[in-house]
N, C-alpha and C positions, 0 to 999 in steps of 0.2 A: 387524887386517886392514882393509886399504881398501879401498873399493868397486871401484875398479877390480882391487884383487887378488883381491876375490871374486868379478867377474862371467867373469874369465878362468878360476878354476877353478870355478864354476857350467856355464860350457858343456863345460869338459874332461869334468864328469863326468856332465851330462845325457843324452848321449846323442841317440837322435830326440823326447827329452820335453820338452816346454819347456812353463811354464808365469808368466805375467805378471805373479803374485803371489809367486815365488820371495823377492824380495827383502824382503816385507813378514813374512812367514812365519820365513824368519833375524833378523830386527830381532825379531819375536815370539818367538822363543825366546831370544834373548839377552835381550830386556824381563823374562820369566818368572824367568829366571836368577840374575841378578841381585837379582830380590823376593826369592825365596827364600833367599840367599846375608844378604839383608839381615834376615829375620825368621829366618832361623838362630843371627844373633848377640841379638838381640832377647829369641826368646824365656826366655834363660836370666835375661833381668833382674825374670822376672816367673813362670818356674816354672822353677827351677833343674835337676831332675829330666827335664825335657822336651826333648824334641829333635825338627827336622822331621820323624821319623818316626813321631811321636807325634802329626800334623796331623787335626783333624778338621772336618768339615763345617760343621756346625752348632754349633761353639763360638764365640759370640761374640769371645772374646778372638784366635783366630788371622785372623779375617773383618778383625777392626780393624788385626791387625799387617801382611797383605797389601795392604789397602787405602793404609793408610799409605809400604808398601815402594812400590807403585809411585808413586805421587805424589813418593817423593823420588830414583825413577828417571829418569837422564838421562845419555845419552851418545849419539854420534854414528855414525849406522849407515850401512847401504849404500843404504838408502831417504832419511837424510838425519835431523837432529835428533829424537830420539824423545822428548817428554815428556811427561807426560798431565796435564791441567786439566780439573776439572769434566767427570768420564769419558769425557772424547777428548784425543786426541794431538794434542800441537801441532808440528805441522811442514811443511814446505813440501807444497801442493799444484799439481802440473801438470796445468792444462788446455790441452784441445787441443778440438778440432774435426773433422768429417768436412768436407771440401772434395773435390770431384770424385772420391767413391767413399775417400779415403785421410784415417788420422789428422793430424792437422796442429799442431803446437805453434802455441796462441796467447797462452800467458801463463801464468805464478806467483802463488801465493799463500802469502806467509810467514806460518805461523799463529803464531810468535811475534811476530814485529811486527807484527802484522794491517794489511800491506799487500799490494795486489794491482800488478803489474806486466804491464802487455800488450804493452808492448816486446820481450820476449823471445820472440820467435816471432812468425808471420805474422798479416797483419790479420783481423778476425772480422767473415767474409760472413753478412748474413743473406738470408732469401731474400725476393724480391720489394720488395728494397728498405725494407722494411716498419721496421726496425728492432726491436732488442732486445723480447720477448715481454716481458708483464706477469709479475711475480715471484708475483702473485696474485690473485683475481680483484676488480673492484671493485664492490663496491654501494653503488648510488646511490635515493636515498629520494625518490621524486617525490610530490607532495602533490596527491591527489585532489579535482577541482571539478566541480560540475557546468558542463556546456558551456556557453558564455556566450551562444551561439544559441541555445540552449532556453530557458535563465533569461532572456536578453531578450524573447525571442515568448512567453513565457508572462508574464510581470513585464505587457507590453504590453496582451496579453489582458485580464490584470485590473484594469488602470486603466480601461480602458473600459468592464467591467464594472462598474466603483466607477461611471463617469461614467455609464452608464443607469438604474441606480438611483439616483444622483441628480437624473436627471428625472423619475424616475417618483415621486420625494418628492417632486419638486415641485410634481407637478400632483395627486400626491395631498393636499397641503395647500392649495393653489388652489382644489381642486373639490370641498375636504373637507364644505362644503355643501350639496352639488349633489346629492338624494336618491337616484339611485342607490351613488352614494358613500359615502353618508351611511351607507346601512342595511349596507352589508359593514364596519364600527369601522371608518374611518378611522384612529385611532389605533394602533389591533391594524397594518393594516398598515406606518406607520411603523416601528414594531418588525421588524416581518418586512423590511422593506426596510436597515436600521441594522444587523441581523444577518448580511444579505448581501451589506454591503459590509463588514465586519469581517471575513466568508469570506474575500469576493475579497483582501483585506489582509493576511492570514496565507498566501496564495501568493507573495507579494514576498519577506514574512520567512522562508517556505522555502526559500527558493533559496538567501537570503545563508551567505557563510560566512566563513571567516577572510581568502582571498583580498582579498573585496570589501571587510572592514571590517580586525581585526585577531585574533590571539590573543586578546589582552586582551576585547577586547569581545561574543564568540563567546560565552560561557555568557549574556551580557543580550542576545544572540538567540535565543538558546534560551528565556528566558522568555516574551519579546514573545511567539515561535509557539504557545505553550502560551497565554498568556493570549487569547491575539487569537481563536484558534481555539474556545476555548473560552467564550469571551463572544459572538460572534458563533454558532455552533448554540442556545445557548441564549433566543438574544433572538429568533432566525428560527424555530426550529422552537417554540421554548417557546410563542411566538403562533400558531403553524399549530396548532401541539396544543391550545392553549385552546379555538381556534374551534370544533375538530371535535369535544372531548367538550363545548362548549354543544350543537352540532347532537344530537350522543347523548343527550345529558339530557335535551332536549323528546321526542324522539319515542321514549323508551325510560321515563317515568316515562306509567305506566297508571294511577297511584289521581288524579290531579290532571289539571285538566282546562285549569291556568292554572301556569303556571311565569313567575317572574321573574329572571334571569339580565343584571345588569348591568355593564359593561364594569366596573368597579374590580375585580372578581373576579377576571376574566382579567386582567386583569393581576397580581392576586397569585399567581397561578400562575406568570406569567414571572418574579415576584420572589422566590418561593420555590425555582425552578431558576438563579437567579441567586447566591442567596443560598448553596446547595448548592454551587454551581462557584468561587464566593470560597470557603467556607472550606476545601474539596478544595486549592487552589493556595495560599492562604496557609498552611496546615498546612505544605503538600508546599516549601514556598520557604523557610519558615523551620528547618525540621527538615532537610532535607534538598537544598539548591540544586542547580543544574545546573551542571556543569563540564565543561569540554573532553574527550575522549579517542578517542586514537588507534587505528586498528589497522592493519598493515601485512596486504596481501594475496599473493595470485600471483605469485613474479616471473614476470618474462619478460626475456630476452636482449636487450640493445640494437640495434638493427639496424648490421647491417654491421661488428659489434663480439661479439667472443668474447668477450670479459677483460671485461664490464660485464655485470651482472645491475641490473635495474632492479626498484626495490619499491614498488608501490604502496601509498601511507598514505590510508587512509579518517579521517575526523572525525566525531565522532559526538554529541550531545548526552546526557548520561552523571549519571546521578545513583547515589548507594547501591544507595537503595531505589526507582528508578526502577519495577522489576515490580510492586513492592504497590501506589503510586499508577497506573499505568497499571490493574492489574487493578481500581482502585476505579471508575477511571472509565469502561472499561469495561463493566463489569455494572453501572454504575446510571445512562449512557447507554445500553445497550443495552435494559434492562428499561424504558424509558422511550421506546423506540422500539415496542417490542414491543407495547407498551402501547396509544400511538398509532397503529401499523398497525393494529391490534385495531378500535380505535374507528373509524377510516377504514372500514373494508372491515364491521363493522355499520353504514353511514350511508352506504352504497357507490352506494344508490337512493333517497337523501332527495334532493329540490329544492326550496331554499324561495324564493319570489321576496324574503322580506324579508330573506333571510342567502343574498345571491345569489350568492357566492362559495364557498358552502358545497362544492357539488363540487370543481372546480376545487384547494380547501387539501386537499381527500382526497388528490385526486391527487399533489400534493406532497409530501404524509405521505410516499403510496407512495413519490418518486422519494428522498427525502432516506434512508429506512430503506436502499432496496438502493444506493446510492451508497456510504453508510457503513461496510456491509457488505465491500461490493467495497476501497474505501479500504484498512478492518483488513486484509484478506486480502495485499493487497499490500504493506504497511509491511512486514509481516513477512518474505513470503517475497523479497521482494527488497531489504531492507535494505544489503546490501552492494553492491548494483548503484546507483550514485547515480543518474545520467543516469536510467537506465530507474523508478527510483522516482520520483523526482521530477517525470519526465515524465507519469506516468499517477496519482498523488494531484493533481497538479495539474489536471490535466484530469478527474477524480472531482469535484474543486470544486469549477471551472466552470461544469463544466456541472450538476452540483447549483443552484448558486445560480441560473443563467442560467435554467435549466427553470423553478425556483420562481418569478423574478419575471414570467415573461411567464405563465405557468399562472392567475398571480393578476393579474397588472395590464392584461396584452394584454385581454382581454375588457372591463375598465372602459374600456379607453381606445378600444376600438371602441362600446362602449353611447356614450359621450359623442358620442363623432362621429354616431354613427345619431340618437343623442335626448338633444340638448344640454339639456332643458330638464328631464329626467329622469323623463318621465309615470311613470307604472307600471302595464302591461296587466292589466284586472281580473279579466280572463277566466283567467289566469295563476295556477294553486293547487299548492297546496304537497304534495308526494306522496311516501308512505314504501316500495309496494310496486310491484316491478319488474312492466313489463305482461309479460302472461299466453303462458308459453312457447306456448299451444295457440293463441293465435288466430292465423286464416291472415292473410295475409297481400295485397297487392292484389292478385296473376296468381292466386292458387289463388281469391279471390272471385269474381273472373272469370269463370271457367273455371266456380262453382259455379252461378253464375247464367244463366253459358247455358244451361248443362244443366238446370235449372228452366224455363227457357224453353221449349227444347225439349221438354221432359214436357210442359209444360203445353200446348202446340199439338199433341201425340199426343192426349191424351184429350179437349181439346174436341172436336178431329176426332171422336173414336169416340164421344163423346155429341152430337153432331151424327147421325151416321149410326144411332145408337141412337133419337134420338129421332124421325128420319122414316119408321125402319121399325114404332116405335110409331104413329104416326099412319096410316100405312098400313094395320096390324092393326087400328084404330079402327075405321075408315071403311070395312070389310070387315063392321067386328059392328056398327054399326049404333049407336056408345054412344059419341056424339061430348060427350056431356055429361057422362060424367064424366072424360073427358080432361082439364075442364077446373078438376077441383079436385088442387091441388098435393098429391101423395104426400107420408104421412109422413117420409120422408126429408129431403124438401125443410125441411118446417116445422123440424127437429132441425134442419138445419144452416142455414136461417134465423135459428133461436135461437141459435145458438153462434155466428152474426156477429154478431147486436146486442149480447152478453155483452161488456161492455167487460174492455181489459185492464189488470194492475195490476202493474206493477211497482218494487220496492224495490232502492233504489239508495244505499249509501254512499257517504258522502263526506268526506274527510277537506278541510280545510282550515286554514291558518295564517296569522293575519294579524299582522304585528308595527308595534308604534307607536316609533319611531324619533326622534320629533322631538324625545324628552327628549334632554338633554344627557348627564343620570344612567346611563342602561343603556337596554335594550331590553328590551320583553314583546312574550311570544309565545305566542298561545293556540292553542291546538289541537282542535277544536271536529270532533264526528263525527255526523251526524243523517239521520234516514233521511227520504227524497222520495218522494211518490206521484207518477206519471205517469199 
């Protein structure tokens, strides 16, 4: 039967039913038909006793002879060639189109030759001119940088940073003679100055990334930041910390009345935390180096584009065992801040004129501890945010470094200007305890002293008026002589004016001899004055 002999008796006997699959549904039962008719002969070459009616489910052996019968099924239906490959039929498909509300042929597709033809039938509208939709959607892998406006005004920032601590090296070795200079180590701050530009240096190397350099060379920027950074707190704060537990050790050792404490010491303290931070990064570089790695983030839609999904890829500096080395150095820079905030804030009210920076490195202690703090706090929780990391570690840096060198150097370099010649005021002593929350202050003296005033102009009056209605009562009795010897009272508090008074007055004083080359002494010296 041929299609057109069966679509003439298809309407004969449909009736008002009609349905758009009739055609596929006849080809499907004649497909059926025929398996069957083919594993009917089949099975008797392989259980002679059996017969289609004997079919079951779940025996392997009929599952294989079905599978097989259609596959060697083909013949020519009312839908058009039926064959099946790799379980679909290959046979012609017509597409069509809606065009102005109606279906509309606009092309074949013969799945035996797998060719498409759009000649047959009308041309294919799309809409808005746009052309043919994406068959899927695309993702595109854009490669995250930090912005190149931030990495340059910050890159900016720290050169000039590097370039004012390079004046202030300068004229701290210029005027490294120069006695108010002299007595805050010279030396010590060179260190502290070499530590803050190795800061300011490792905000350059933060920023770079694969963009500005390459793949390849992206793990040896990863090392520079680590070394850079961590050579540079060690050599700035490792010297602020020396300073300030010397200041601690003089006025906190009680059995000894003479302490010597000379610069090669402190500096073995910065060589010992130096020493600590090489073998932490040579361990950490040779076991275990730093490599690249990626991670792709959020997409988000391409603008003005359906069909493109865009994926953000982050970079990241990536080792193994990256957690165990960050958590070393960590907690044994952290305890070592701890440490020196400790000793800052016991030394919080020492001034000594001969370690006349001594405040001033407290202060620093303090600013470099809570910078640090805030720093960690933000690697972490915004690690995946680049721009916004990097903008605000950067700026933890800065201004770390920047606070510390003027804390320390702006005062020497205003002392120079006031007194280039470096006197040093004698009258100027060295003092461990904060003055006295209770004493008033100049308006409450004021205010006390009036009011003494005025008591004191109440009862002269009244011993005024006292004393001429004594004399009055005199010169009534008749006993003007003995008016004139002064009443016990007088003589007692005649005596208790001549009684001189005594008072004992401590005093701490520290005076430090500077002019060795060797170290500094500093003695601490406490004696009590009669007045």
């Amino acid at each position: 039967q041929t299609a057109d002999e069966y679509r003439e008796e298809y309407d004969s006997r449909r009736g008002n039913e009609y349905s758009r699959f009739h055609g596929y549904t006849y080809d499907g039962v004649w497909a059926v038909a025929l398996a069957i008719q083919h594993v009917a002969h089949r099975i008797r070459h392989f259980r002679k006793n059996q017969t289609v009616v004997d079919f079951k489910y779940r025996d392997p052996l009929w599952e294989r002879l079905f599978l097989e019968a259609l596959r060697n099924t083909s013949f020519e239906g009312v839908t058009g060639p039926v064959r099946f490959y790799d379980n679909e039929r290959k046979a012609s498909i017509l597409l069509k189109q809606f065009q102005n509300g109606t279906e509309v042929k606009v092309g074949e597709f013969n799945g035996i030759s797998q060719e498409l033809d759009l000649s047959r039938g009308q041309s294919i509208r799309w809409p808005d001119g746009r052309g043919p939709p994406k068959d899927r959607t695309h993702q595109l892998i854009e490669h995250s940088h930090v912005n190149i406006a931030i990495y340059s005004s910050l890159a900016i920032a720290a050169s000039l940073g590097i370039i004012m601590a390079a004046v202030f090296l300068a004229v701290n070795i210029k005027f490294r003679n120069q006695r108010y200079i002299k007595m805050s180590s010279p030396h010590l701050n060179n260190l502290i100055i070499i530590g803050c530009m190795l800061t300011y240096s490792s905000v350059i190397f933060l920023g770079l990334d694969s963009r500005l350099t390459s793949i390849q060379t992206f793990p040896y920027v990863c090392t520079a930041r680590a070394w850079i950074l961590m050579a540079g707190f060690s050599l700035a704060y490792g010297a602020m910390f020396s300073k300030t537990w010397r200041v601690h050790s003089i006025f906190t050792d009680v059995k000894l009345n003479k302490k010597v404490i000379k610069d090669y010491q402190l500096f073995m303290v910065v060589g010992v935390l130096l020493v600590i931070d090489f073998g932490i990064m040579i361990t950490w570089q040779i076991t275990d180096p730093f490599f690249r790695s990626t991670k792709l983030m959020e997409p988000y839609p391409l603008p003005n584009s359906e069909d493109v999904i865009i994926y953000p890829e982050n970079e990241y500096c990536k080792s193994h065992h990256m957690n165990i080395f960050v958590g070393i150095i960590y907690a044994y820079k952290g305890l070592l801040m701890i440490f020196g905030a400790f000793l800052a804030w016991e030394t919080r009210h020492v001034s000594i004129p001969a370690l006349n920076d001594s405040k001033y490195v407290g202060m620093s202690v303090y600013n470099v501890v809570l910078m640090c703090i805030m720093g960690a706090a933000v690697s972490f929780v915004l690690s995946d945010q680049q721009n916004a990391s990097f903008l605000l570690i950067s700026v933890f840096i800065l201004f770390c470094a920047t606070i510390t060198l003027w804390l320390v150097f702006v005062p020497k370099l205003v002392e120079l200007r006031r007194n280039p010649q470096g006197v040093i005021d004698k009258r100027v002593r060295a003092t461990l305890r904060p003055m006295s929350k209770g004493r008033p202050d100049g308006s409450e003296l004021e205010e006390r002293v009036r009011e003494a005033k005025g008591a004191n102009q109440r009862w002269r009056k009244l011993l005024l008026d006292k004393d001429a209605e004594l004399q009055a009562l005199v010169n009534l009795l008749g006993q003007d002589d003995k008016c004139q010897q002064p009443p016990p009272l007088s003589q007692e508090v005649a005596q208790l004016k001549r009684e001189p008074a005594t008072e004992t007055t401590e005093i701490s004083s520290v005076c430090s001899n500077n002019s060795s080359h060797d170290g500094e002494y500093v003695n601490l010296v406490e004696a009590p004055i009669q007045k």
